[in-house]
Legacy VTK file of the C-alpha trace (Angstrom):
# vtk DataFile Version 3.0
C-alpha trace
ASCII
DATASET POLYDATA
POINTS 94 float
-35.167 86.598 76.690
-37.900 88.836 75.259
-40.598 87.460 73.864
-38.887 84.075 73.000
-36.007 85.745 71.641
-32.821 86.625 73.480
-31.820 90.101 73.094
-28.897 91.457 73.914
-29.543 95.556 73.181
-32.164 97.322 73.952
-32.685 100.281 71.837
-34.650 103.564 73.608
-35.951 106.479 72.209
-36.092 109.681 74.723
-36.516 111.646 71.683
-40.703 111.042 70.384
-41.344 110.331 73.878
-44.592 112.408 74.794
-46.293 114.165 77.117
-48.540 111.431 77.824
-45.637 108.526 77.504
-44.325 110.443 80.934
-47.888 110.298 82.752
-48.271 106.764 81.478
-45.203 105.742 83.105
-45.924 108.231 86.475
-48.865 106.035 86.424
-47.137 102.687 85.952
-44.915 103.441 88.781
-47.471 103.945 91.040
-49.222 100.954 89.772
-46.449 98.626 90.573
-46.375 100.310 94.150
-43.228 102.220 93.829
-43.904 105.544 95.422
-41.387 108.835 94.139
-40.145 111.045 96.200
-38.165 114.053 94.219
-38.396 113.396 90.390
-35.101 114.413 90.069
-33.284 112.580 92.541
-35.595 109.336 92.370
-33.497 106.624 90.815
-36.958 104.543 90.368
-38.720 106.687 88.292
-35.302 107.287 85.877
-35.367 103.581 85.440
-39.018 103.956 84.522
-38.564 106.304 82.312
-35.857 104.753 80.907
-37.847 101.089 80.294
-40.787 104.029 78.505
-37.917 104.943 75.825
-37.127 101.081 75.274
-40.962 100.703 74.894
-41.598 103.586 72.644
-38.286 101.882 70.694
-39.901 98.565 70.421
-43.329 98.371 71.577
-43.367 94.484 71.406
-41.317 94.989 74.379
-43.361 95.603 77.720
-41.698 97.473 81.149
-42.211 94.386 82.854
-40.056 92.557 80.432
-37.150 95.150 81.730
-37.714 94.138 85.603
-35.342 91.116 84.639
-32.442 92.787 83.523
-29.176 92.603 85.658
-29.200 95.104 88.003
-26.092 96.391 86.850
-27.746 96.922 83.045
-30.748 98.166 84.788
-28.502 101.117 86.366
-26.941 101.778 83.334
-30.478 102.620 81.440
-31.188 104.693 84.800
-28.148 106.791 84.007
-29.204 107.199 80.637
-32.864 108.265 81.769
-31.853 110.892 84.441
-28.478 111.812 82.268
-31.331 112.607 79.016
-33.943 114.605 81.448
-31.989 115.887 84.011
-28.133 116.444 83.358
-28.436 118.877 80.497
-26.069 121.396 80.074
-27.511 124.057 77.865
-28.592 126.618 80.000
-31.282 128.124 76.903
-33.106 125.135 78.304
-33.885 126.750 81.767
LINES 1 95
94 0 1 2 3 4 5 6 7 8 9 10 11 12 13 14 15 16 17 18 19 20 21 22 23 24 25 26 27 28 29 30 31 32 33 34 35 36 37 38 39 40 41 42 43 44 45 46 47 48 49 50 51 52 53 54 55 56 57 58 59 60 61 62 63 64 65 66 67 68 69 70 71 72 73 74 75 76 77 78 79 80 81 82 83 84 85 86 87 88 89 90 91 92 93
């Protein structure tokens, strides 16, 4: 349940994410007393990240209204997240 409603998708959207989305959500992690380690490898932060692109999606829906997903569902928008900023395979991008 989201905001009275039950929802049962969440769309994201990596894509228009900005510069500043990232910081906000650096700084919502640290916030919520989650420290990162590597960026890369810090399964946290992806989920972060990931609850940013459901935000920026649907801003009517807040990151804290993601902390009650299943965990399974929550690792499955962390694979997303690192799969989107991490796992690309076009080497142009490096």
């Amino acid at each position: 349940m989201i905001n009275g409603e039950e929802v049962k998708e969440l769309p994201y959207n990596f894509e228009d994410m900005t510069a500043r989305d990232k910081l906000n959500i650096g700084k919502r992690i640290k916030q919520d007393g989650i420290p990162v380690s590597v960026e890369e490898l810090d399964s946290d932060y992806h989920f972060y990240l990931f609850a940013g692109a459901v935000t920026k999606a649907n801003p009517d829906i807040d990151i804290s209204d993601l902390m009650r997903l299943g965990a399974k569902d929550a690792q499955k928008g962390t694979g997303i997240a690192r799969n989107f900023f991490y796992m690309s395979t076009d080497a142009t991008e490096e």
